[in-house]
C-alpha positions in Angstrom: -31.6 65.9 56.3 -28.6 68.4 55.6 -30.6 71.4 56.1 -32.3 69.8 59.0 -28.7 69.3 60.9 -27.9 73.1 60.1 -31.0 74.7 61.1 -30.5 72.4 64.2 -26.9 73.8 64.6 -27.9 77.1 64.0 -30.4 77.2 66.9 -28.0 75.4 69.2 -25.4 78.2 68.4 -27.2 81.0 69.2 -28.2 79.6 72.5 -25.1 78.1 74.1 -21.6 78.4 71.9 -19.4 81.8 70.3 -17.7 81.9 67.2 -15.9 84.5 68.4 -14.2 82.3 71.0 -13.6 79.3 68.5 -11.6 82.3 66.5 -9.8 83.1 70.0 -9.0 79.2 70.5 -7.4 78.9 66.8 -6.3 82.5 67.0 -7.8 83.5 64.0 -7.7 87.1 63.5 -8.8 87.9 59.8 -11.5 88.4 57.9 -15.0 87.0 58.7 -16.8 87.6 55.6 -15.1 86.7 52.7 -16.6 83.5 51.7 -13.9 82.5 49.5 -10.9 80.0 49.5 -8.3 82.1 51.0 -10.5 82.1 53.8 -11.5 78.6 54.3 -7.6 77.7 53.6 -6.4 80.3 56.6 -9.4 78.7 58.9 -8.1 75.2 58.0 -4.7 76.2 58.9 -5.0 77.8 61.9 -7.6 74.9 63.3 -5.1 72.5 62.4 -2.3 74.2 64.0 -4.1 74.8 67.2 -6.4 71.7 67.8 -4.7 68.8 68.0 -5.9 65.8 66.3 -6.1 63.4 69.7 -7.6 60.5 71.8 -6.0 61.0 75.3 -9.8 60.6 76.5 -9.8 57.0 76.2 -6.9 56.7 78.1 -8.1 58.8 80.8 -10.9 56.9 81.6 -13.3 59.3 80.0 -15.4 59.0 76.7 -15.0 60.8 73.6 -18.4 62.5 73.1 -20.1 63.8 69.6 -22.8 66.3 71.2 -21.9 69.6 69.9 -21.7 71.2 72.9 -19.4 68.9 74.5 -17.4 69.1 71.9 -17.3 73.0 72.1 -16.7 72.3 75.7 -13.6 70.5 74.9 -12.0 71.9 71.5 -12.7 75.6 72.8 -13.6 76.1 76.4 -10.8 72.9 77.7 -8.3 73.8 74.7 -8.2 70.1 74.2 -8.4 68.2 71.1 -10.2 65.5 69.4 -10.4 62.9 66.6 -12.2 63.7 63.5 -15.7 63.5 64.2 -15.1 65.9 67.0 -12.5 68.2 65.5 -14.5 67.9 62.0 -17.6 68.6 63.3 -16.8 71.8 64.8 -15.3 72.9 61.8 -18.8 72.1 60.4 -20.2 74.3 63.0 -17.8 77.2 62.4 -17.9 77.2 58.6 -21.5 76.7 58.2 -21.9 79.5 61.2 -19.7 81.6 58.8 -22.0 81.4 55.8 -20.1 78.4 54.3 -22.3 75.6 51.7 -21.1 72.6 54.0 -21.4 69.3 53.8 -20.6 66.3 56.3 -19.2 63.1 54.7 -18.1 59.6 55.6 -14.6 58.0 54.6 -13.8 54.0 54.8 -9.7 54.7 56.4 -7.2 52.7 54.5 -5.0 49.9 56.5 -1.7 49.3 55.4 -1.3 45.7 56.9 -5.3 44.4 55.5 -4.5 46.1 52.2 -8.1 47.4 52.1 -10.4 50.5 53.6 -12.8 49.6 56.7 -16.1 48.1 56.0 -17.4 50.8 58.4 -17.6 54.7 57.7 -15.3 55.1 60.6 -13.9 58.7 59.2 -16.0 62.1 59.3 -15.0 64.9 56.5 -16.1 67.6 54.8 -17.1 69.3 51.4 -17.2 73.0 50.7 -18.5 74.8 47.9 -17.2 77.8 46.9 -17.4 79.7 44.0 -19.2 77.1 42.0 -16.0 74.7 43.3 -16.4 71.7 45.2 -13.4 71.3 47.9 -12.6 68.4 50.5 -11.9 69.7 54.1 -10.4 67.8 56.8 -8.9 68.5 60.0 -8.8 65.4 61.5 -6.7 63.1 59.9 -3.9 64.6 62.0 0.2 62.8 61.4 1.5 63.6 57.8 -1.4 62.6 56.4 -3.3 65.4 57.1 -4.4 68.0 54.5 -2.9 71.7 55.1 -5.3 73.0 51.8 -8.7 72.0 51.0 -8.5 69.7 47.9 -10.5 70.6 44.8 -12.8 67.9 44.0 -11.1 66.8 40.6 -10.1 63.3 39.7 -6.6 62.6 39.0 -4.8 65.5 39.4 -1.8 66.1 41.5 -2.2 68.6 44.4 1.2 69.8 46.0 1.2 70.9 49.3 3.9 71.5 52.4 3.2 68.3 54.1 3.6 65.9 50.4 1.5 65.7 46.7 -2.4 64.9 47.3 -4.2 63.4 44.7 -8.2 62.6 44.5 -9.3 59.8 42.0 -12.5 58.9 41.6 -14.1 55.7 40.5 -17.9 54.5 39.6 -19.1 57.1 42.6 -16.5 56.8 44.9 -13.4 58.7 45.8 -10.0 58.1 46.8 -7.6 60.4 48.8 -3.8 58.9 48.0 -0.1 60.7 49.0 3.2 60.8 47.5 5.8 61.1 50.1 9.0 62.2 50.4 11.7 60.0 51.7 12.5 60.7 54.9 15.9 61.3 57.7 16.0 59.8 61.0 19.3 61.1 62.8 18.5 58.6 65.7 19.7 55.1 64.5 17.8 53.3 67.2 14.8 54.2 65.8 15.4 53.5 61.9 13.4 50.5 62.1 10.3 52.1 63.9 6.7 50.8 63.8 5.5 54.2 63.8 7.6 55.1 60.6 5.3 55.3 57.4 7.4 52.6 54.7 5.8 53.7 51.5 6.1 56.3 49.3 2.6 56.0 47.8 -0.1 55.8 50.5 -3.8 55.2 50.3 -5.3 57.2 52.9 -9.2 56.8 52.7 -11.8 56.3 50.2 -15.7 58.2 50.3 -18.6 59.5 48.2 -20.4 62.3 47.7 -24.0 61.4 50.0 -24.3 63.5 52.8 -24.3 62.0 56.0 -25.2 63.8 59.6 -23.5 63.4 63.1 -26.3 61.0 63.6 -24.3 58.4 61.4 -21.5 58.4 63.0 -22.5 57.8 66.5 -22.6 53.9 66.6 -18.4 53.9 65.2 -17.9 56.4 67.5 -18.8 53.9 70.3 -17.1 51.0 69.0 -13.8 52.7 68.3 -13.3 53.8 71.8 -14.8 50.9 73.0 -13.1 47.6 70.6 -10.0 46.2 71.9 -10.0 45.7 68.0 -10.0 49.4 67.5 -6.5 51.1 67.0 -8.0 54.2 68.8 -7.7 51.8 72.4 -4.7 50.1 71.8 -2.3 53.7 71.3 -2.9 56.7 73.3 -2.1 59.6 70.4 -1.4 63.6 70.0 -0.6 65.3 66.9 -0.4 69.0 65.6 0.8 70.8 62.9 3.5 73.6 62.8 3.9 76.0 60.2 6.9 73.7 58.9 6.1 70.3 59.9 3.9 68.0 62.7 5.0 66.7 66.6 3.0 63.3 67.6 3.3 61.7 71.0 2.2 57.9 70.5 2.7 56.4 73.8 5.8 56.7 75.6 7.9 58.1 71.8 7.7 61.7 70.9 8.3 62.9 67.4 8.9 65.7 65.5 9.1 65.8 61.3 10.0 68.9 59.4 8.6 68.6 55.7 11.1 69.0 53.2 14.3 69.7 55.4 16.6 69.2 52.3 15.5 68.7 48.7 12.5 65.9 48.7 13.7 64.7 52.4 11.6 64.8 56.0 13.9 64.9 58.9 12.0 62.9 61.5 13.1 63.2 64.9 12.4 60.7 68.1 13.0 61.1 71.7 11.6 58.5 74.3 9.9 60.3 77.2 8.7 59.1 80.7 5.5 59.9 82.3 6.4 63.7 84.2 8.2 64.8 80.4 5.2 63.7 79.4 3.3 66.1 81.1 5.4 68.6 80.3 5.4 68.0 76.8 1.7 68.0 76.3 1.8 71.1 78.2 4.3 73.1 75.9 4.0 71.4 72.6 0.5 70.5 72.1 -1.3 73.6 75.2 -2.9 70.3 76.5 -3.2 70.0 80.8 -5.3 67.1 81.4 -7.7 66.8 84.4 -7.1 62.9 85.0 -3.8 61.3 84.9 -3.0 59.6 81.3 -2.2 55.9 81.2 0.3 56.1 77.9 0.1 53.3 75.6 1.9 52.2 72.8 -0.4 49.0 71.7 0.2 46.3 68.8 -2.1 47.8 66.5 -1.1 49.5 62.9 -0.3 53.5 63.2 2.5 55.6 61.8 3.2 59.1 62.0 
């Protein structure tokens, strides 16, 4: 079925989609043909700091689509963003296009007020092999929970990196993506007590296994969570991207900005309230995003931190 959904990929990129312009949109500028991890790591990076991780669709009044090429349209062509099984899967396409051993999986997110992972596979990853080395990849997690490295595939070992400590355990065939935070410095008072402010210092982030899965799995979820009024995904309209030192999100109405590791083991995490033109403006010049219907911003009652 894997090699099925690659052959399949490969025919649809040779008829309709460039890598060269997915390189352009991310601004990647170095080497093509070293299979290797510094090159996987420096893709990672530079998708993750140019594609935000974002559902402004929904609350446009358009869907969020998982055809390939609509998701090229978007991504690249639009220089829009997406959630993960858009912004995942055309990391798929670019790393398997590369020469990259890919692999699409499916994660079971972690919620924070149930105290347990989804019943559904609601989350789309990805595992690279390299060098005999198995690695998780993920660009869409987005918020300071996303990855800036892929993870080796080893259980129970620490993994430092900018945004906090990673660590992958792995238990009777499944595996589980945690965090250790830092603490973390918000100047403005008024917005010490948050919603959006992540409390804990250790956080499970999502759980998966090894089986392969296709985009074909994921499109019932993909419905639902833009559909639901259960689904976090329709009650907050979201936008996040990574800097070289830290992540802005726009969640609703509140715009935020956290540097990682300001002062020794400390996040400064900065809010400003913004109305609907700033909003405009800030998609424009933070996150390169000019929408083609107006955004209804929505803050919601549902569970999501930054």
């Amino acid at each position: 079925m894997q090699k099925k959904q690659q052959e399949l990929y490969s025919h649809i990129i040779n008829g309709i989609m460039d890598i060269e312009a997915y390189f352009e949109r991310i601004g990647y500028k170095n080497s093509r043909n070293k299979l290797d991890l510094e090159t996987l790591t420096d893709i990672l990076q530079h998708q993750i700091q140019a594609i935000p991780f974002e559902n402004l669709n929904i609350h446009c009044g358009e869907p969020m689509e998982l055809g390939l090429e609509a998701v090229f349209d978007q991504l690249v062509r639009k220089n829009r963003g997406g959630w993960c099984g858009q912004v995942n899967q055309l990391l798929y396409w670019a790393l398997t296009t590369m020469g990259f051993e890919t692999t699409m999986l499916g994660g079971y997110v972690y919620s924070t007020p149930a105290d347990k992972y989804s019943s559904a596979m609601i989350h789309l990853l990805l595992k690279v092999t390299v060098g005999g080395r198995n690695y998780i990849v993920d660009a869409g997690f987005g918020r300071s929970y996303q990855i800036w490295q892929p993870l080796e595939l080893i259980s129970g070992k620490d993994q430092p990196q900018v945004p906090c400590i990673f660590c992958l355990t792995e238990e009777g065939g499944t595996w589980y993506l945690d965090q250790i935070r830092r603490e973390q410095y918000i100047p403005n008072q008024e917005f010490l007590n948050s919603d959006l402010l992540e409390k804990n210092k250790y956080r499970k982030i999502f759980s998966f296994t090894l089986e392969p899965q296709t985009i074909e799995d994921f499109e019932s979820v993909n419905e639902y969570l833009q559909m639901s009024a259960a689904s976090v995904f329709t009650s907050k309209s979201f936008c996040s991207l990574q800097t070289p030192n830290g992540v802005h999100c726009l969640v609703g109405f509140t715009l935020t900005f956290r540097k990682f590791n300001y002062k020794d083991n400390m996040d400064l995490v900065e809010f400003k309230t913004l109305n609907e033109e700033e909003i405009e403006e800030e998609l424009k010049n933070i996150f390169n995003i000019s929408l083609e219907r107006k955004l209804v911003p929505k803050h919601g009652d549902k569970f999501f931190t930054i």
